[in-house]
N, C-alpha and C positions, 0 to 999 in steps of 0.2 A: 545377698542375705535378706531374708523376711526383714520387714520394720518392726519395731517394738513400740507399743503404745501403751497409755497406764489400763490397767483390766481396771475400768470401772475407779472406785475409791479404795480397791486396797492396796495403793500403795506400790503395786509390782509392774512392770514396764513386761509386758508379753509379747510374744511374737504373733501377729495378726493371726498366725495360722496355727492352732493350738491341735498337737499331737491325737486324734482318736484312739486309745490305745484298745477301744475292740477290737483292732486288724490283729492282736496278739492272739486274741480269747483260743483260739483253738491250734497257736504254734508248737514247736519244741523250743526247747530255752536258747538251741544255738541259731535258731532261726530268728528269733525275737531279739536277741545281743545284735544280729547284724543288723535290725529291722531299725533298733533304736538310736544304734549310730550313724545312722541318714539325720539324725535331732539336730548334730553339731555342724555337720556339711552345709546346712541351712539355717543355723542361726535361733533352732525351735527351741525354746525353754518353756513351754505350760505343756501341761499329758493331761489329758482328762478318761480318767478309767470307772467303772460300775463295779460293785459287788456281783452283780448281774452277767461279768462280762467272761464267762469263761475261766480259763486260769490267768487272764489279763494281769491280774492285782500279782500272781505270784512270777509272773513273766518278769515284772517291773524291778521285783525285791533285788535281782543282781547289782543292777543300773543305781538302786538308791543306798546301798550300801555303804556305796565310796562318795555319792554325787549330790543327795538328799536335797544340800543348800541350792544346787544350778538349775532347778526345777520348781515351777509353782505345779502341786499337786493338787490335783482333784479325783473326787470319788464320789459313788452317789449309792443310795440307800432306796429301795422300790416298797421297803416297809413301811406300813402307817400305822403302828401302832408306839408308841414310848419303849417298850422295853425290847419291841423285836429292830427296831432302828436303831438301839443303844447296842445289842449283841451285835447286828449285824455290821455295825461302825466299829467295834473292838476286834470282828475277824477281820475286819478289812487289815486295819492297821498290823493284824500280827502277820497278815498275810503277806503285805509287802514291806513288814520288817522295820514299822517306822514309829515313831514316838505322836508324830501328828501329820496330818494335812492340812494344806493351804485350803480347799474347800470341800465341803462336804453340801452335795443336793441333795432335795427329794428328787426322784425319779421319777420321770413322764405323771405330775399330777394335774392330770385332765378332769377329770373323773369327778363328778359333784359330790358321792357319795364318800370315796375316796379321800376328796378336798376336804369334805366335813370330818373324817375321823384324823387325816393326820395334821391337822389346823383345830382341832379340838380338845377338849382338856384329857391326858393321857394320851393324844395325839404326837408320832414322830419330830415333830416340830419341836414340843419339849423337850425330848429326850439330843436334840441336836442343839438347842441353845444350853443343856447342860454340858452339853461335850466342848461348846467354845468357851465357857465359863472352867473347866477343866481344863483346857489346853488342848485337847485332842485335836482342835479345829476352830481355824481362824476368821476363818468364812462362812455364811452360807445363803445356798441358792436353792433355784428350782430350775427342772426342766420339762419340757413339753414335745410331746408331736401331735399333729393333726391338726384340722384346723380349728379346732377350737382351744389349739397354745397362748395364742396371745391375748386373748381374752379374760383365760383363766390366769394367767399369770398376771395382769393387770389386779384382776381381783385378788391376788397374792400379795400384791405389791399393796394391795390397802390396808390387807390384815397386819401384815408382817415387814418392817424393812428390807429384804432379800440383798443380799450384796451384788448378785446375777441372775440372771434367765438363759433358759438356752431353746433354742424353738426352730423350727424349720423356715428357711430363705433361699429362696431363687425364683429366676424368672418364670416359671407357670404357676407357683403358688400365686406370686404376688398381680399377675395378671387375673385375678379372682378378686372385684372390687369389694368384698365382702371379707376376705383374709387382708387385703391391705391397708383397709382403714383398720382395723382391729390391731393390726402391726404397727403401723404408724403412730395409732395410741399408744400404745405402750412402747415403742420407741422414744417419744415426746417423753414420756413417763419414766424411762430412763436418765436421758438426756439428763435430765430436771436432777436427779437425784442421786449422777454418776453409778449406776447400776451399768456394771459388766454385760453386754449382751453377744450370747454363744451362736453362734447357727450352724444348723446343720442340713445337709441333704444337697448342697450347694453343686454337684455334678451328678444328682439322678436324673436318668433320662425317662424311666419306666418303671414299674413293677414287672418280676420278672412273669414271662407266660410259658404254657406248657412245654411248647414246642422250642424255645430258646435253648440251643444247644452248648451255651459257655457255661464254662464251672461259673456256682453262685458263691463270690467271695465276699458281697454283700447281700442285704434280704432286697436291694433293688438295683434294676441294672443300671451301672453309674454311662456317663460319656465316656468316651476314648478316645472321640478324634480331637486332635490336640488344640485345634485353635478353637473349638468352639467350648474346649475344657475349659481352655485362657479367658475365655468370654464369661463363663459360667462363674470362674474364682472371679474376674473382675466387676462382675457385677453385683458380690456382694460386697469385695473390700473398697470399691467407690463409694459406699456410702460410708461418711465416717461413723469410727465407734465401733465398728463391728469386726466381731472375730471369724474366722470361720472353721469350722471344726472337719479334721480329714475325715474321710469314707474308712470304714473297713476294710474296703479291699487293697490290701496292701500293695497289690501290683502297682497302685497307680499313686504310692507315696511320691513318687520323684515328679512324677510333672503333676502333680497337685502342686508338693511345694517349689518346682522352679515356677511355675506357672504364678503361686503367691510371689516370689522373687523376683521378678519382673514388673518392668513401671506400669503402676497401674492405671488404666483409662475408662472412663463409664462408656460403656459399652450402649452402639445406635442400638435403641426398641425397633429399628425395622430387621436388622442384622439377627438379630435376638431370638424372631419373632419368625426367620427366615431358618436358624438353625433348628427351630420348633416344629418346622415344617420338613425338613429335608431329614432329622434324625428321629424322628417318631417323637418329640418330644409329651409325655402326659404329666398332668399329675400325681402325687405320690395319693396324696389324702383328694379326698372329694366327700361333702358332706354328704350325708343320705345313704354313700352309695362305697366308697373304700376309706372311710376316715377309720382308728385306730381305735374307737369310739362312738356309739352311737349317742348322744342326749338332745333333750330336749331343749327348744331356744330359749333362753332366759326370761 
């Protein structure tokens, strides 16, 4: 079984390896029932899903009908405005059928200009600290991709107490000394202040390219081969604190999470460094040139 640790300060003991429930966004509902009972085989109780994410949110609504309490639920909002993050948090909830979420994020807030309206007055941010003052939601976070997540979310974490982050970890980003002090700050920044921190991307190997002949079940092509998969879950659950969040591609739910289920060991930087080299490893974001974002250095 996965370990359970507290998410951060609210309270809930999680399974290190918290459910992605984009691998639903585009199933049939009997394909996602069996999908979701791989949860209990492995001990998984947090789902983290998007309004963004497909029919994810209405995939769930079976699951939480009967089960609502055996789950820490999350969901994330990509609106920045106050009243389009307040609508779009009421369809979420009617969509998977529930009275509230455990967390409610912003989505991927990179973006300075972005930052500025939904951290602004009539900014998302308000209309989600009214919804935990309502009860719609207990929690709330932020998340990020590219490499300029942990930066920005540092800066988030000055304006706003945030209950979590969620940002992209593994070993090619964080071999980028420029993404890993910027992590490691705000890891420290965490630490400090019990902040939940999510990650994600933890088994991409590549973005996909033209000629890559496998179906694309994620937007990047994850690892396959199994021990250097184990290597990749274990080099972010070695650090403590850290969650890591499944891929999309649902194929590879089972040995992601037996992979989390197994004793974990930090994995040798030459080992690491060596599957980098044998399986094409690149990075996902690279500033300048593929981050999810272009801005300017602060």
């Amino acid at each position: 079984m996965i370990e359970k640790i507290p998410f951060g300060r609210t309270g809930h003991l999680s399974s290190r390896t918290i459910f992605g429930a984009a691998a639903l966004g585009a199933m049939s509902q009997e394909r996602a029932d069996s999908t979701l009972a791989k949860l209990d085989l492995y001990g998984v109780n947090h789902i983290d899903v998007a309004a963004s994410y497909g029919e994810a949110e209405l995939r769930l609504a079976p699951l939480l009908k009967t089960r609502r309490a055996d789950f820490f639920l999350a969901t994330k909002t990509g609106l920045r405005t106050k009243n389009e993050a307040k609508e779009e948090l009421q369809r979420s909830l009617e969509r998977m059928g529930v009275e509230q979420v455990d967390l409610i994020q912003m989505h991927n807030l990179v973006q300075r200009d972005q930052w500025d309206v939904a951290m602004g007055p009539g900014g998302a941010l308000e209309a989600l600290i009214e919804a935990r003052e309502a009860g719609w939601v207990r929690f709330i976070g932020v998340t990020g991709h590219g490499t300029y997540a942990p930066s920005m979310h540092k800066k988030s974490l000055e304006r706003f107490d945030f209950d979590s982050v969620l940002l992209p970890y593994n070993f090619s980003m964080m071999s980028n000394p420029v993404y890993a002090e910027d992590f490691d700050a705000l890891y420290s920044l965490c630490q400090q202040r019990q902040v939940g921190i999510q990650t994600i991307k933890a088994v991409a190997l590549r973005r996909w390219r033209e000629d890559d002949p496998e179906k694309h079940f994620s937007w990047y092509k994850p690892i396959r081969e199994p021990q250097a998969l184990k290597r990749a879950v274990d080099f972010v659950l070695s650090r403590p604190g850290l969650f890591v969040n499944t891929t999309s591609d649902a194929s590879l739910l089972d040995t992601v999470f037996r992979a989390a289920g197994e004793p974990v060991a930090a994995p040798d930087p030459f080992v690491l460094s060596a599957d980098a080299e044998t399986l094409g490893v690149e990075p996902l974001f690279v500033r300048g040139l593929s981050d999810d974002v272009l801005l300017k250095e602060a």
